[in-house]
N, C-alpha and C positions, 0 to 999 in steps of 0.2 A: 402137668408137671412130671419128669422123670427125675429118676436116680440113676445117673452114669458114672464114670470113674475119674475120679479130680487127675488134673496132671500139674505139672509146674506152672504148665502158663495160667495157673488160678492163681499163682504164689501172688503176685501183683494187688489183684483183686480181694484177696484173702489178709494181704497185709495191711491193706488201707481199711480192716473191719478195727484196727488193733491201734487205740492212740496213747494209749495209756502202760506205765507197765502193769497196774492192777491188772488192766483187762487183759493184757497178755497172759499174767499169772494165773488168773482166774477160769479163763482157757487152758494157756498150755502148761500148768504148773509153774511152781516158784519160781525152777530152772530154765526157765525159757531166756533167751538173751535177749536184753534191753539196753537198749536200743538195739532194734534188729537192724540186720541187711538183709539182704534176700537170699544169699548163702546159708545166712546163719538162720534163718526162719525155713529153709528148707529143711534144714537140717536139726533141728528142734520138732519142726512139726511132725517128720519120721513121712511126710509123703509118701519119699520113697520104697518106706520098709514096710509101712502098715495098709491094709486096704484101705483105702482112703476115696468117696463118693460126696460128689456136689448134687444140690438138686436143681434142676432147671429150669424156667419156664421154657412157651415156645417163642421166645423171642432168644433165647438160651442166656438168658442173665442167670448170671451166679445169683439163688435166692439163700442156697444153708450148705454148708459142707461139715463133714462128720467120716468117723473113722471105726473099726470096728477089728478086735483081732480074740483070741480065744485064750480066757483067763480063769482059772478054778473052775475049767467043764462048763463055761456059760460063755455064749459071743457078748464078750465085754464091750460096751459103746464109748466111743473117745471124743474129746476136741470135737465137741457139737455146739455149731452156733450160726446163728442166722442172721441175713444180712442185716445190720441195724434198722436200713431206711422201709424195711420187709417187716418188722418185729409187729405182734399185734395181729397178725392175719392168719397165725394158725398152721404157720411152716413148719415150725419146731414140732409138731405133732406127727406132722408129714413125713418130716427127716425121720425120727425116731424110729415111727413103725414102720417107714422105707426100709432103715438100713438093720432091722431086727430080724423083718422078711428074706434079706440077701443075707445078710449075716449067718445063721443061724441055718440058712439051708447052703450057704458054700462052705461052712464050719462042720453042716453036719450034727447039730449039736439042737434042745430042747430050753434051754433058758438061756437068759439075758442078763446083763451087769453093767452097773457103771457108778462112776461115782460123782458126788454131786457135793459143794460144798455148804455147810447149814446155813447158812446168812443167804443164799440162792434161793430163795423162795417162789421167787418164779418157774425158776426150771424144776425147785423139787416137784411144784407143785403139777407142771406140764407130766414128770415123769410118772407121779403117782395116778395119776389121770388114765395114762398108758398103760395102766396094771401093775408098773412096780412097786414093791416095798420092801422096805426097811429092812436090813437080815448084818446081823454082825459079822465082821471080816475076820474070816481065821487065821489073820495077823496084823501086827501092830500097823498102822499108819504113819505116816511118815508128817503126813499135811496133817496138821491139828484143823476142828471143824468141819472136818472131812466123814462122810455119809457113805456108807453102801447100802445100795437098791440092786433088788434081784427081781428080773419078770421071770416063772414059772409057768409052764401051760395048766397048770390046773389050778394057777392062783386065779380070782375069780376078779374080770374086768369089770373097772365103776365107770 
């Protein structure tokens, strides 16, 4: 598997992960526009503005795509998620500490962030896996049920 850099032509691929608006929401936040087009799901997702990384097999199918930009001194992780028909095999692990790897050494930067919503059990639980935890946000939140996880290098991996 690798981690390369997502481009538009994933937008297709990327938007048939997304049937629902929850799922949308739950992804790309409340504000995501529902029903998308593929204008407006470019332009939501921030493609173009964020680093933004697919993971590949070598058959090169899109398996997870995720995003990552620098927030309170930590490479913050964004819009992670994995192919549906993929889920269960231990991607989202892959993504994470792929894109914490590139992040954090193109940032420059020593921790990790991101946020996760509490009713995501699954993903908390992927993330706390990956060494993050729980640290309060030095400002209000906007999304009610909304979590911040911080990985630190000297927080101690389970």
């Amino acid at each position: 598997m690798n981690l390369i850099p997502a481009t538009i032509s994933d937008i297709d691929t990327l938007m048939s992960w997304f049937t629902t608006k929850q799922h949308i929401a739950l992804w790309g936040g409340p504000n995501f526009t529902f029903p998308f087009t593929k204008e407006s799901f470019i332009k939501d997702s921030k493609i173009e503005n964020l680093a933004s990384f697919k993971l590949i097999n070598e058959n090169k199918e899109l398996l997870a795509f995720g995003q990552y930009y620098e927030r309170l001194n930590c490479c913050h992780l964004g819009r992670l998620v994995v192919n549906p028909n993929k889920r269960g095999e231990g991607l989202g692990r892959v993504l994470v500490n792929s894109l914490i790897a590139s992040g954090t050494e193109a940032l420059k930067l020593n921790s990790s962030s991101l946020f996760v919503l509490a009713d995501n059990q699954t993903a908390f639980n992927l993330y706390q896996s990956c060494g993050f935890e729980l640290q309060n946000y030095p400002e209000k939140i906007e999304l009610e049920n909304c979590l911040y996880l911080v990985k630190c290098p000297n927080l101690k991996h389970r």
